[in-house]
KESEZA-189397 format. One record per atom (N, C-alpha, C): residue number from 1; residue in three letters; atom name; x, z, y. Coordinates in pm, 1 decimal. Layout:
N
<pt nr="NUM" rest="ala" atom="CA" X="X" Z="Z" Y="Y"/>
...
***
This chain:
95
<pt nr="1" rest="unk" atom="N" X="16515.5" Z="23805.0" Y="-2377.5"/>
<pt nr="1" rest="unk" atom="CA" X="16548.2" Z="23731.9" Y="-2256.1"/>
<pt nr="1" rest="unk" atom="C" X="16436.5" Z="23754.1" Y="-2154.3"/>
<pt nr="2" rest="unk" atom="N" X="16463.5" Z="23818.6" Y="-2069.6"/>
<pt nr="2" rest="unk" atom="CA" X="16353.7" Z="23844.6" Y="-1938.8"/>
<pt nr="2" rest="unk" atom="C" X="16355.4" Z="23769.8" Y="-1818.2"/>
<pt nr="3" rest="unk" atom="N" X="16277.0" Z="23642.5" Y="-1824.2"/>
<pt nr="3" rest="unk" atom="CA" X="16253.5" Z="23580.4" Y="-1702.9"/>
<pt nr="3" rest="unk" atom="C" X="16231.2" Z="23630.5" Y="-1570.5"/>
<pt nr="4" rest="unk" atom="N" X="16269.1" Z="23606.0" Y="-1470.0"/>
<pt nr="4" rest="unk" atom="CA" X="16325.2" Z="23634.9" Y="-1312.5"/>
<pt nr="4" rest="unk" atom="C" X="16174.2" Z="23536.3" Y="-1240.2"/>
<pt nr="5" rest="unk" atom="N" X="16196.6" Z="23596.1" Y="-1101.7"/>
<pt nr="5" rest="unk" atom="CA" X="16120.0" Z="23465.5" Y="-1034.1"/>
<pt nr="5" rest="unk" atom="C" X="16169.0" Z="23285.4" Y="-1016.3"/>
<pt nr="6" rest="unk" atom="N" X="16314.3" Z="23337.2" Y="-998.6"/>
<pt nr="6" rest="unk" atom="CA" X="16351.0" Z="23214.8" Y="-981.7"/>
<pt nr="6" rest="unk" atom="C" X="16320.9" Z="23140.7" Y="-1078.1"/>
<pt nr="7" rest="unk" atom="N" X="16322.9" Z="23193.8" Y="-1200.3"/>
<pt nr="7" rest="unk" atom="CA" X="16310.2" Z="23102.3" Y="-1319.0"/>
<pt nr="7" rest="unk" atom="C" X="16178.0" Z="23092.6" Y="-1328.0"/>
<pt nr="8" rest="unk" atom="N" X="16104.1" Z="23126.9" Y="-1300.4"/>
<pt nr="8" rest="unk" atom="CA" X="15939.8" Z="23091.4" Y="-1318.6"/>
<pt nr="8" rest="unk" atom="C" X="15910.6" Z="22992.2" Y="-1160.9"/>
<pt nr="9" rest="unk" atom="N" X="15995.8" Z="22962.9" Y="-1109.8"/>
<pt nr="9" rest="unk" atom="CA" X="15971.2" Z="22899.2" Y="-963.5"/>
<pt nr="9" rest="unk" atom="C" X="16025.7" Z="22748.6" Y="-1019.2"/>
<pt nr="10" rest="unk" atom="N" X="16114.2" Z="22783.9" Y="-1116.3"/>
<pt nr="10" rest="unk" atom="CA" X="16237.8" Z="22634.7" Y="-1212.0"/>
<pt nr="10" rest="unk" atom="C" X="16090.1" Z="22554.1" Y="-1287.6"/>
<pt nr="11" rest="unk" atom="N" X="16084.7" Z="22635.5" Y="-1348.6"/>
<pt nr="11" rest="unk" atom="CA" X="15996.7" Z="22614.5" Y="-1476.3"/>
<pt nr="11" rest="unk" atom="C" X="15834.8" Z="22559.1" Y="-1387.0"/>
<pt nr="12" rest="unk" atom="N" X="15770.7" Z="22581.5" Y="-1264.5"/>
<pt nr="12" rest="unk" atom="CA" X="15663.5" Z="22541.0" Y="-1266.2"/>
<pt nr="12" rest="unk" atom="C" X="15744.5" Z="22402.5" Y="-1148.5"/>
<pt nr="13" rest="unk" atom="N" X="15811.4" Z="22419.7" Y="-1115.1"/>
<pt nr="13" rest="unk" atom="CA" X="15895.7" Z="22265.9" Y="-1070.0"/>
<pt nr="13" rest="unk" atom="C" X="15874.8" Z="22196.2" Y="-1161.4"/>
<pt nr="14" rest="unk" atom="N" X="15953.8" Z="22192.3" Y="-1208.3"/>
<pt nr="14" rest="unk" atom="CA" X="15969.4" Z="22134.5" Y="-1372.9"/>
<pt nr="14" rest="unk" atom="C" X="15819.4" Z="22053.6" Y="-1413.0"/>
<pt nr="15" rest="unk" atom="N" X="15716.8" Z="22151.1" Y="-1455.5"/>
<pt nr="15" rest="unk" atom="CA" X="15595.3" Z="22133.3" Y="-1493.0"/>
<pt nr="15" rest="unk" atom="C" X="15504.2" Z="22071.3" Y="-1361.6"/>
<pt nr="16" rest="unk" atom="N" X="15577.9" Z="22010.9" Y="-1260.7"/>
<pt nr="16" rest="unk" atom="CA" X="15455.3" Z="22017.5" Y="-1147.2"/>
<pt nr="16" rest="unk" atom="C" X="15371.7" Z="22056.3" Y="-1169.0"/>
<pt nr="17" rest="unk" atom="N" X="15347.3" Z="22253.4" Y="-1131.3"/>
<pt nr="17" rest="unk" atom="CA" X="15300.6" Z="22325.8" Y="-1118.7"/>
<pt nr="17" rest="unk" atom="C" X="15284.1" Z="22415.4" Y="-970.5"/>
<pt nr="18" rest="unk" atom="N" X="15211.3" Z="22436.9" Y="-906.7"/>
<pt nr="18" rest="unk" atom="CA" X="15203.3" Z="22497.5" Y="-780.8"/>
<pt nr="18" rest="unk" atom="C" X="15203.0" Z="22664.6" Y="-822.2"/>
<pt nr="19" rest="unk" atom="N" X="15245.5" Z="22716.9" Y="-797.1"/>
<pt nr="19" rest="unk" atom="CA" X="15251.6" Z="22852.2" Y="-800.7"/>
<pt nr="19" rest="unk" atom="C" X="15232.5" Z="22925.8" Y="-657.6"/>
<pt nr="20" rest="unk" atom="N" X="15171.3" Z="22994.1" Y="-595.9"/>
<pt nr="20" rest="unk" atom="CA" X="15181.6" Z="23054.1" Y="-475.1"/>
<pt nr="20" rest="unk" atom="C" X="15252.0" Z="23185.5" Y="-480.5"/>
<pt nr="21" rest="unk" atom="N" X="15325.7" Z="23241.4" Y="-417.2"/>
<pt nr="21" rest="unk" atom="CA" X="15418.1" Z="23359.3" Y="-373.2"/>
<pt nr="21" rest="unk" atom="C" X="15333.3" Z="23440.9" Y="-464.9"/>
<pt nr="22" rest="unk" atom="N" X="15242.1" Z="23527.2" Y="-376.8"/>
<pt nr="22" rest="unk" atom="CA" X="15185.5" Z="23599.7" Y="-451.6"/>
<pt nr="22" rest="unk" atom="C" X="15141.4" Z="23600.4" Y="-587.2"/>
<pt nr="23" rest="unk" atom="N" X="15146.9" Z="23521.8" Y="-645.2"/>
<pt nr="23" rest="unk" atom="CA" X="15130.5" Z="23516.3" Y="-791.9"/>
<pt nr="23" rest="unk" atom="C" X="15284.6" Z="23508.6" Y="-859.7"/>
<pt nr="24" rest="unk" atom="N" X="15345.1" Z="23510.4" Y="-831.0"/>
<pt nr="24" rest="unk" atom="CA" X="15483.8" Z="23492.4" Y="-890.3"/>
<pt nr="24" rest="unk" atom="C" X="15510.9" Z="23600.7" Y="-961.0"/>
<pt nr="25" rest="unk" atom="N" X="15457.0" Z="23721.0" Y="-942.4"/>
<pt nr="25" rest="unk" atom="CA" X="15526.9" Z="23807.0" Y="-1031.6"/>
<pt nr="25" rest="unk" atom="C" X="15418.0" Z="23845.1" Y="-1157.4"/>
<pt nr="26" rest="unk" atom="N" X="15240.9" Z="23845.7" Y="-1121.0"/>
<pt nr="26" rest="unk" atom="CA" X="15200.3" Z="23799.2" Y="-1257.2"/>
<pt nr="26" rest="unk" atom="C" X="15247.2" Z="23703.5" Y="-1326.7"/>
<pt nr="27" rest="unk" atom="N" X="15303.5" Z="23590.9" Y="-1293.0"/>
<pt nr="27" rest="unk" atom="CA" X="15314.7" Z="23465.6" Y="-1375.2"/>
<pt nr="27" rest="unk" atom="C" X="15476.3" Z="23483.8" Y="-1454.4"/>
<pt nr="28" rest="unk" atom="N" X="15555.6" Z="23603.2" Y="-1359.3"/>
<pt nr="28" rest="unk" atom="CA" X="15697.4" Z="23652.8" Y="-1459.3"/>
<pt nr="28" rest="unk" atom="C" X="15623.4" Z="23745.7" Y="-1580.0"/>
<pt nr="29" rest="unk" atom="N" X="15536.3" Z="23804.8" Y="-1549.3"/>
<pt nr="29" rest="unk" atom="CA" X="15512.3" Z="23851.3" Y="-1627.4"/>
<pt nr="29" rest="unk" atom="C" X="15443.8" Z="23835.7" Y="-1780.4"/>
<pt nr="30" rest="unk" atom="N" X="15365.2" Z="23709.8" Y="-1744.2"/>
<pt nr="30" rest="unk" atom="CA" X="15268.0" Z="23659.8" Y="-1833.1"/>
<pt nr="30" rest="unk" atom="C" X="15386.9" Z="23526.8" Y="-1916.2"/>
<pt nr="31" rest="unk" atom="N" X="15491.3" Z="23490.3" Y="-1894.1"/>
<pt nr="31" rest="unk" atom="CA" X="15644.5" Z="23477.6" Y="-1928.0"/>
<pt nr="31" rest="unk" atom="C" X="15686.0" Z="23520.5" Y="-2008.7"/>
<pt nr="32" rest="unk" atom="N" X="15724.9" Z="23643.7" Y="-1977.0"/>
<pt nr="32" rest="unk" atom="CA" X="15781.7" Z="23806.3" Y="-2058.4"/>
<pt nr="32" rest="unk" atom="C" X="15723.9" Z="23817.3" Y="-2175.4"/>
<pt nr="33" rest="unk" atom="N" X="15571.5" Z="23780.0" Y="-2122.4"/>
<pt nr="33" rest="unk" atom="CA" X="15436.9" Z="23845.0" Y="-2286.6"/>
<pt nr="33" rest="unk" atom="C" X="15471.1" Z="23740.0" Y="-2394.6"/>
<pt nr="34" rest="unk" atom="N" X="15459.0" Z="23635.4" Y="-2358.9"/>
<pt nr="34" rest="unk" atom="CA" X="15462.5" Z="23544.6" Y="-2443.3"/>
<pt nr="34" rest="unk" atom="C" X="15635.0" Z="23530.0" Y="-2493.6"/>
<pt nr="35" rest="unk" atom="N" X="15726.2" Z="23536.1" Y="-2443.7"/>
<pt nr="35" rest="unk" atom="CA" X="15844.1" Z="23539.7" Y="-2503.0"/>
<pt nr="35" rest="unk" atom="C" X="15891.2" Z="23655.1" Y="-2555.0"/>
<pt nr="36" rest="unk" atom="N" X="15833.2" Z="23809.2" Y="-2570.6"/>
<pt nr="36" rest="unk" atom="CA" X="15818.1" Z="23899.5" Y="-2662.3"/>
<pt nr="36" rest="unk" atom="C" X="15753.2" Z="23854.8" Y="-2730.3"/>
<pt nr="37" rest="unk" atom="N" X="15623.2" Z="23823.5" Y="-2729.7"/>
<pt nr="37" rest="unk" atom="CA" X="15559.4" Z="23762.2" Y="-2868.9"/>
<pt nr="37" rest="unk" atom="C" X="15643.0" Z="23664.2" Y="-2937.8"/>
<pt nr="38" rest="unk" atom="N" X="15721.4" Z="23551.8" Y="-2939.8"/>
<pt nr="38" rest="unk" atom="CA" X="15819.3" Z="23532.0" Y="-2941.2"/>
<pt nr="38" rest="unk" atom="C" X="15893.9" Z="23553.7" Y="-3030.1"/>
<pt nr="39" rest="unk" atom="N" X="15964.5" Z="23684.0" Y="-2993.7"/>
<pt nr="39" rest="unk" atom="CA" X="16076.5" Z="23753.7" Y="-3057.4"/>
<pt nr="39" rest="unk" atom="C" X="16055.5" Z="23845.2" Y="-3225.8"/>
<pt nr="40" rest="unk" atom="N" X="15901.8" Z="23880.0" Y="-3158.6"/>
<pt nr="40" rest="unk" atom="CA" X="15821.2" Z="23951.0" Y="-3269.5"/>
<pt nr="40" rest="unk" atom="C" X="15780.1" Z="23863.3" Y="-3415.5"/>
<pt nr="41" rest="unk" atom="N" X="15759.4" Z="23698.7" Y="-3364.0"/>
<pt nr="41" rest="unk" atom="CA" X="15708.8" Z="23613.9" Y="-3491.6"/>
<pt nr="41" rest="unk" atom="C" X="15900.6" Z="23579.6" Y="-3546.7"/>
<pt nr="42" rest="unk" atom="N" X="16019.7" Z="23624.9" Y="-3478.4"/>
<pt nr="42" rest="unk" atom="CA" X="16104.4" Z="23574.4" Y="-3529.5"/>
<pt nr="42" rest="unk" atom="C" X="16173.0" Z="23647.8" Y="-3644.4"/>
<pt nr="43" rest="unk" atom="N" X="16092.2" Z="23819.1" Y="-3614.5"/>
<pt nr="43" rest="unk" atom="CA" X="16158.6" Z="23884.7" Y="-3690.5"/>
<pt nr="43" rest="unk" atom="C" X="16027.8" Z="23911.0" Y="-3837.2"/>
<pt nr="44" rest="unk" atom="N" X="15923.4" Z="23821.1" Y="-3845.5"/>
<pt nr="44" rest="unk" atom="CA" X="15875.0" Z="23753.8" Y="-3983.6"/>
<pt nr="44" rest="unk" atom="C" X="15964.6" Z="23715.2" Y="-4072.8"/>
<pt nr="45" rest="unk" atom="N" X="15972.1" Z="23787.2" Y="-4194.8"/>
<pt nr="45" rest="unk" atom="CA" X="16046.9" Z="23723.7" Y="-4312.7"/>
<pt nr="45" rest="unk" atom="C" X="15906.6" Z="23624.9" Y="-4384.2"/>
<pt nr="46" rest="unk" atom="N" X="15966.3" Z="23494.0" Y="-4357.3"/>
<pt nr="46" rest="unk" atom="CA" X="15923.6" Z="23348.8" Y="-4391.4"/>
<pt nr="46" rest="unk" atom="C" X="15994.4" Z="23288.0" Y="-4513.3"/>
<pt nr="47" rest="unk" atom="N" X="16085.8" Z="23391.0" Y="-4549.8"/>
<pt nr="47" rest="unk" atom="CA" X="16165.0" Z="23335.8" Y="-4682.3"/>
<pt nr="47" rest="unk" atom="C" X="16114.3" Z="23264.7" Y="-4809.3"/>
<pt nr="48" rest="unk" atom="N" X="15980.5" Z="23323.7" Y="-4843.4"/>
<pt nr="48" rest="unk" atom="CA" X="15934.8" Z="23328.2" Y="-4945.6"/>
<pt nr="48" rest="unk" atom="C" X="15798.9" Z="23218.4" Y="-4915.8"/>
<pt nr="49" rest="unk" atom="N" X="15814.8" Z="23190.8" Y="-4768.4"/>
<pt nr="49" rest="unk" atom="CA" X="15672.9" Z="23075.7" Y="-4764.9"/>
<pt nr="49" rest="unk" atom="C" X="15728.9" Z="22898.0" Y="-4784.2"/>
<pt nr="50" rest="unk" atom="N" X="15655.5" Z="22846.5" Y="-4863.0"/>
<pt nr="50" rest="unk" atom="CA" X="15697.8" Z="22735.7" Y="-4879.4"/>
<pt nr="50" rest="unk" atom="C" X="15620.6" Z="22633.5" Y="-4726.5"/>
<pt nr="51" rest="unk" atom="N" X="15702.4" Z="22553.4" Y="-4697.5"/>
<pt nr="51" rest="unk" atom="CA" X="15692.2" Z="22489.4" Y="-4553.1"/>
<pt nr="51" rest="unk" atom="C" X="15561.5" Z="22383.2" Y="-4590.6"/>
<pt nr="52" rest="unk" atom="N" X="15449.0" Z="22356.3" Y="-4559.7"/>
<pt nr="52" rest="unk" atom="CA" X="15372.0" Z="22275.6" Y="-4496.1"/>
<pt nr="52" rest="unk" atom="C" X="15353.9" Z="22168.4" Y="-4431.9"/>
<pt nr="53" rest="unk" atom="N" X="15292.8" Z="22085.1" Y="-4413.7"/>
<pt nr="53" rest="unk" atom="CA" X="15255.0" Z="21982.3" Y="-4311.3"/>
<pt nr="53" rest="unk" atom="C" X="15166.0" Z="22003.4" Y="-4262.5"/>
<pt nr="54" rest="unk" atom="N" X="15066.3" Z="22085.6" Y="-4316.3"/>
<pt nr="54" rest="unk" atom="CA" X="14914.7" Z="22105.7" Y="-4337.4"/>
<pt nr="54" rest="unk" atom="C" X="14841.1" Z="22238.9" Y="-4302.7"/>
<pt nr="55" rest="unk" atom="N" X="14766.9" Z="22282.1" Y="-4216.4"/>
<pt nr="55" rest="unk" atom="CA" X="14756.1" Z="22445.5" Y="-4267.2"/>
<pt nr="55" rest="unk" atom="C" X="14648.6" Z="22434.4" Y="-4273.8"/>
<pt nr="56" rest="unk" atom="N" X="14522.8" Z="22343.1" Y="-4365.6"/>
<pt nr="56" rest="unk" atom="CA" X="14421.1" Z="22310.2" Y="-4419.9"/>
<pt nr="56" rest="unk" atom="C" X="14425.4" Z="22351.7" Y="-4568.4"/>
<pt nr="57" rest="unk" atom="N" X="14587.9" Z="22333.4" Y="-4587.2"/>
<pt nr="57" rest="unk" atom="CA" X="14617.4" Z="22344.3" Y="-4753.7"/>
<pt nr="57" rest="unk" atom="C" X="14543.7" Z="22218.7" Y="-4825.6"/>
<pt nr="58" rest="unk" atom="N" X="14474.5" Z="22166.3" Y="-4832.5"/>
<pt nr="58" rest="unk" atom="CA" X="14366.0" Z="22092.8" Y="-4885.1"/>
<pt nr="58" rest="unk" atom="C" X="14375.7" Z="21942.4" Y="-4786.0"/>
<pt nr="59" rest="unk" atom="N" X="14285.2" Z="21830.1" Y="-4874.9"/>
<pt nr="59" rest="unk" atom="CA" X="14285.6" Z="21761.3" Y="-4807.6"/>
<pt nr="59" rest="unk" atom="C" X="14182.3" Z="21728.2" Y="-4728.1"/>
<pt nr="60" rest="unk" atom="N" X="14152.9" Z="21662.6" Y="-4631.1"/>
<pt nr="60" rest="unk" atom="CA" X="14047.0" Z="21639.3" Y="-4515.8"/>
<pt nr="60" rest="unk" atom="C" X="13910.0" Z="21604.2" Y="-4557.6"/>
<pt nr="61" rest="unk" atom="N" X="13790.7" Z="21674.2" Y="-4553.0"/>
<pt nr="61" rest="unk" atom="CA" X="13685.1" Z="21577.3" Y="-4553.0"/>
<pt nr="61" rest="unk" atom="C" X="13688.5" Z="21481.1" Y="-4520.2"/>
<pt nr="62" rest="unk" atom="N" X="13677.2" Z="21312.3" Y="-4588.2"/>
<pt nr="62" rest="unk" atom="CA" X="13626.7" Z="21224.6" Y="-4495.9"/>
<pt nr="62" rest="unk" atom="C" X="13495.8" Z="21198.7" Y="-4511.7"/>
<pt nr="63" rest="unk" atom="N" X="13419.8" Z="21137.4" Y="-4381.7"/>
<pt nr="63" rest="unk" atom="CA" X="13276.9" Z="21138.2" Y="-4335.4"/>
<pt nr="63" rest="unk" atom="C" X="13236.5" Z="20966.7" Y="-4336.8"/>
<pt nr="64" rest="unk" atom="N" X="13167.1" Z="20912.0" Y="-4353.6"/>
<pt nr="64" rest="unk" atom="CA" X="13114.1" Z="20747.4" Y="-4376.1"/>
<pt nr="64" rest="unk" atom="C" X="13111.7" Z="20750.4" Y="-4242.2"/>
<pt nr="65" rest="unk" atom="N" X="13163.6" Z="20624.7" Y="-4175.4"/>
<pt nr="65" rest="unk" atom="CA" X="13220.6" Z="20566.1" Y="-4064.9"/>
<pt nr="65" rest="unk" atom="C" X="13098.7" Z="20526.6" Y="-4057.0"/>
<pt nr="66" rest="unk" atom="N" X="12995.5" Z="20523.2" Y="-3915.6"/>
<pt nr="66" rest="unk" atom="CA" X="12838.8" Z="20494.7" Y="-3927.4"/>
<pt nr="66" rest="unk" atom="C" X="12938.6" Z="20447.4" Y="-3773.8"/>
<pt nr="67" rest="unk" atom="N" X="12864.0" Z="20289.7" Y="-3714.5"/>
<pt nr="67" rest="unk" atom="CA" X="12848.5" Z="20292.4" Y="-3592.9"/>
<pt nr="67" rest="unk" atom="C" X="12721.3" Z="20263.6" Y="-3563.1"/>
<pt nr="68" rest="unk" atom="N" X="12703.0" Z="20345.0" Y="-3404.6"/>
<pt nr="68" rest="unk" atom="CA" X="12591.5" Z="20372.6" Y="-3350.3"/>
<pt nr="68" rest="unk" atom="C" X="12632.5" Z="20329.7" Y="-3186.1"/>
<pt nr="69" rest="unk" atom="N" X="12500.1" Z="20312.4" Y="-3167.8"/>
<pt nr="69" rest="unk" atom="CA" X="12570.7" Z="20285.3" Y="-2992.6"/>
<pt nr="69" rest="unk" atom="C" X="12480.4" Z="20397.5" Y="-2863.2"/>
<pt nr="70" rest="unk" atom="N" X="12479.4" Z="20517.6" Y="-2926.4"/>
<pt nr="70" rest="unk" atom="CA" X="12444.7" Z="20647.5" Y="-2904.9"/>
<pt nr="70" rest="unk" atom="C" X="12321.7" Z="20654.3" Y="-2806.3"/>
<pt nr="71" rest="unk" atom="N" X="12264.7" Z="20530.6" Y="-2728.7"/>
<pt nr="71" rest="unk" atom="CA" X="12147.7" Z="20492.2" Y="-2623.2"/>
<pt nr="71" rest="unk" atom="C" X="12172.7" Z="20627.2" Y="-2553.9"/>
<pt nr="72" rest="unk" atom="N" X="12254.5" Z="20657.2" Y="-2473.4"/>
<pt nr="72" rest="unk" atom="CA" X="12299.9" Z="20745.1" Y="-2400.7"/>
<pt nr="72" rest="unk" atom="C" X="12353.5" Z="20635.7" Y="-2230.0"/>
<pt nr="73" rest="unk" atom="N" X="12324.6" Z="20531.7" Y="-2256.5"/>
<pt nr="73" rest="unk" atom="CA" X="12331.8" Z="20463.0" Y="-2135.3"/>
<pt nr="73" rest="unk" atom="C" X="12305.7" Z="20481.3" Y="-1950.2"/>
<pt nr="74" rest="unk" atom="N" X="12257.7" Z="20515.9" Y="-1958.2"/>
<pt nr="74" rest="unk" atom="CA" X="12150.1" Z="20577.4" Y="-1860.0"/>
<pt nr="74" rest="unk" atom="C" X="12270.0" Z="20735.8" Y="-1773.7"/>
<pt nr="75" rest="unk" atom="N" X="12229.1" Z="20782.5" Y="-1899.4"/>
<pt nr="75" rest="unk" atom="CA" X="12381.0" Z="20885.7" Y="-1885.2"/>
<pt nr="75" rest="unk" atom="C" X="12469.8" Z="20875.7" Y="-1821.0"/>
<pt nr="76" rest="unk" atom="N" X="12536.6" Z="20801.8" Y="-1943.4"/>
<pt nr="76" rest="unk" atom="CA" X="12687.4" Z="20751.4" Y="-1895.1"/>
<pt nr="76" rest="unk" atom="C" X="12700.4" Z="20666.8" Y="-1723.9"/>
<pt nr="77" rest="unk" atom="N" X="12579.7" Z="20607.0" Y="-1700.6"/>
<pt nr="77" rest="unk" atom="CA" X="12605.7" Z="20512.2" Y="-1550.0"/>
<pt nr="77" rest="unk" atom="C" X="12563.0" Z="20656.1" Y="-1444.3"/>
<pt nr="78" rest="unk" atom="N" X="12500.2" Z="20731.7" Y="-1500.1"/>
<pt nr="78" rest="unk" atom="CA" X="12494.4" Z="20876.2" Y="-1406.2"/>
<pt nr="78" rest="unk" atom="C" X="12629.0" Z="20881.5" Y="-1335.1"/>
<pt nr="79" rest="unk" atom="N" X="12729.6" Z="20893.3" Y="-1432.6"/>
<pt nr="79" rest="unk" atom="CA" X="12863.6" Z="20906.6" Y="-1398.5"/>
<pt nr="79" rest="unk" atom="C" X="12977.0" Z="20863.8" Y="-1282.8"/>
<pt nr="80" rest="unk" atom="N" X="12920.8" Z="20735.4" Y="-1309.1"/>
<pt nr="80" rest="unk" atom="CA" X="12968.6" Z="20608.2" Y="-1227.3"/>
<pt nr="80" rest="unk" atom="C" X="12959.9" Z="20609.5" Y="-1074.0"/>
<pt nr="81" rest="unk" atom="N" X="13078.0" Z="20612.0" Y="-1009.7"/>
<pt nr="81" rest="unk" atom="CA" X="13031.6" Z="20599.6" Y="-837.5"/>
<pt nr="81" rest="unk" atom="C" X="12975.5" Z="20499.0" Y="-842.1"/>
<pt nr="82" rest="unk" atom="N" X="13014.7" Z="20397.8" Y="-855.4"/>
<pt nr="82" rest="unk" atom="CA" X="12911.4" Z="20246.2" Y="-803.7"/>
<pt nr="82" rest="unk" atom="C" X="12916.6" Z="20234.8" Y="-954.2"/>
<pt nr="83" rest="unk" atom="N" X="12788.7" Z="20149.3" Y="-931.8"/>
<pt nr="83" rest="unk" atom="CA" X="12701.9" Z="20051.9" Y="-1100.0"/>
<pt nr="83" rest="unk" atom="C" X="12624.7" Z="19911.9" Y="-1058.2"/>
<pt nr="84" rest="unk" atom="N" X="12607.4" Z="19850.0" Y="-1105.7"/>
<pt nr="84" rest="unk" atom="CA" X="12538.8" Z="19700.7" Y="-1101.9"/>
<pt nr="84" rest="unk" atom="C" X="12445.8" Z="19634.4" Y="-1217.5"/>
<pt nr="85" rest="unk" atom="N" X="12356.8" Z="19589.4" Y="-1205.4"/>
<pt nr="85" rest="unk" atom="CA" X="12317.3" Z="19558.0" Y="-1354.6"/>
<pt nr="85" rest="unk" atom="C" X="12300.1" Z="19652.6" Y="-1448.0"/>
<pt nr="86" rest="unk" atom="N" X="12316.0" Z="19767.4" Y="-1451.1"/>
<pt nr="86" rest="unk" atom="CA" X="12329.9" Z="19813.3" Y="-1567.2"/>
<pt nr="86" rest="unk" atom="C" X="12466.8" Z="19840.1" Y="-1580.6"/>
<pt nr="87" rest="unk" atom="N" X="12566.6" Z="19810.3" Y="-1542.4"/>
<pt nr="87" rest="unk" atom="CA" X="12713.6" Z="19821.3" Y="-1566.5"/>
<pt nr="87" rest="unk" atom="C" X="12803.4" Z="19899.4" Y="-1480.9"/>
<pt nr="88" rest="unk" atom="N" X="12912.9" Z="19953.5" Y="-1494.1"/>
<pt nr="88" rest="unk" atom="CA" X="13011.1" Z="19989.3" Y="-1412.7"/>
<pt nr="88" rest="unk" atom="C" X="13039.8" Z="19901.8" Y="-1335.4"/>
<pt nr="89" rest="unk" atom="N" X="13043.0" Z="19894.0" Y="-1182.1"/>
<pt nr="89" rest="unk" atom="CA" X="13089.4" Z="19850.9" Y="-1061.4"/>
<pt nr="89" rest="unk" atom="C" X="13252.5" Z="19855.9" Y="-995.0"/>
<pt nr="90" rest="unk" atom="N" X="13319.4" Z="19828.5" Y="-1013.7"/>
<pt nr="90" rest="unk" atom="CA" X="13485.1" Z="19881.5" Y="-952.8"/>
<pt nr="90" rest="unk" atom="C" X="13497.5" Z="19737.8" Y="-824.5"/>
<pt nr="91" rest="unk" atom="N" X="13572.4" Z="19810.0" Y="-725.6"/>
<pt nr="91" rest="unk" atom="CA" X="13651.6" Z="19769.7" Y="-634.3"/>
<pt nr="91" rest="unk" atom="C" X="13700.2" Z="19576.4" Y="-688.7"/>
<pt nr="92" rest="unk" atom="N" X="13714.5" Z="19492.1" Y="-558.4"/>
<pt nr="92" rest="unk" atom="CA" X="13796.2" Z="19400.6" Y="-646.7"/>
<pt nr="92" rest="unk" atom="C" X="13933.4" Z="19397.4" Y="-599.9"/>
<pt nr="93" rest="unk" atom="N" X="13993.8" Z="19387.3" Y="-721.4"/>
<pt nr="93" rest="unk" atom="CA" X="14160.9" Z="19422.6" Y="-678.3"/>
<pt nr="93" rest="unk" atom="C" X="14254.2" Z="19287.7" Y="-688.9"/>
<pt nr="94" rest="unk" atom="N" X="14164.4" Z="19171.3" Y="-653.9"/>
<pt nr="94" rest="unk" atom="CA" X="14268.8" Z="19047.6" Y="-689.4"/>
<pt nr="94" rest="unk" atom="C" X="14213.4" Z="18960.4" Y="-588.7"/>
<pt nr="95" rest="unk" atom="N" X="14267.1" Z="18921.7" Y="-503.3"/>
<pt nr="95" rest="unk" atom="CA" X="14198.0" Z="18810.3" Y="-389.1"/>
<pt nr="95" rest="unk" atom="C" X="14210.7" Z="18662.5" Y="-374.5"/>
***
């Protein structure tokens, strides 16, 4: 199945996606790649694989639940447009 522009114009609608003109026909194309790739994993004979949940095979390390309060403070209010105290600052939204 070979995707068109229109259909790559559907599809980034769809996705509120901006696409500009000029890119429209890399982006049919990069479409195409991936839906040949596609076609190629369909013609895998999978007969003989038993189905999964898992592709660890195995089960998960688990790790001892430690809480920490990382003293990364300082940091984190870097972030922040406004701060106070020590704290995040926001707008007041209730009058």
């Amino acid at each position: 199945m070979a995707i068109d522009n229109e259909t790559v114009k559907r599809v980034a609608t769809l996705a509120h996606l901006r696409i500009e003109d000029d890119k429209l026909n890399a982006t049919k194309e990069e479409f195409n790649k991936i839906l040949d790739f596609i076609e190629q994993l369909k013609e895998v004979d999978t007969s003989s694989v038993e189905p999964m949940f898992c592709v660890n095979g195995g089960e998960v390390p688990m790790r001892e639940d430690v809480v920490t309060d990382g003293n990364l403070k300082e940091e984190i209010l870097k972030n922040a447009p406004m701060q106070e105290f020590g704290y995040f600052a926001v707008p007041k939204v209730v009058e």
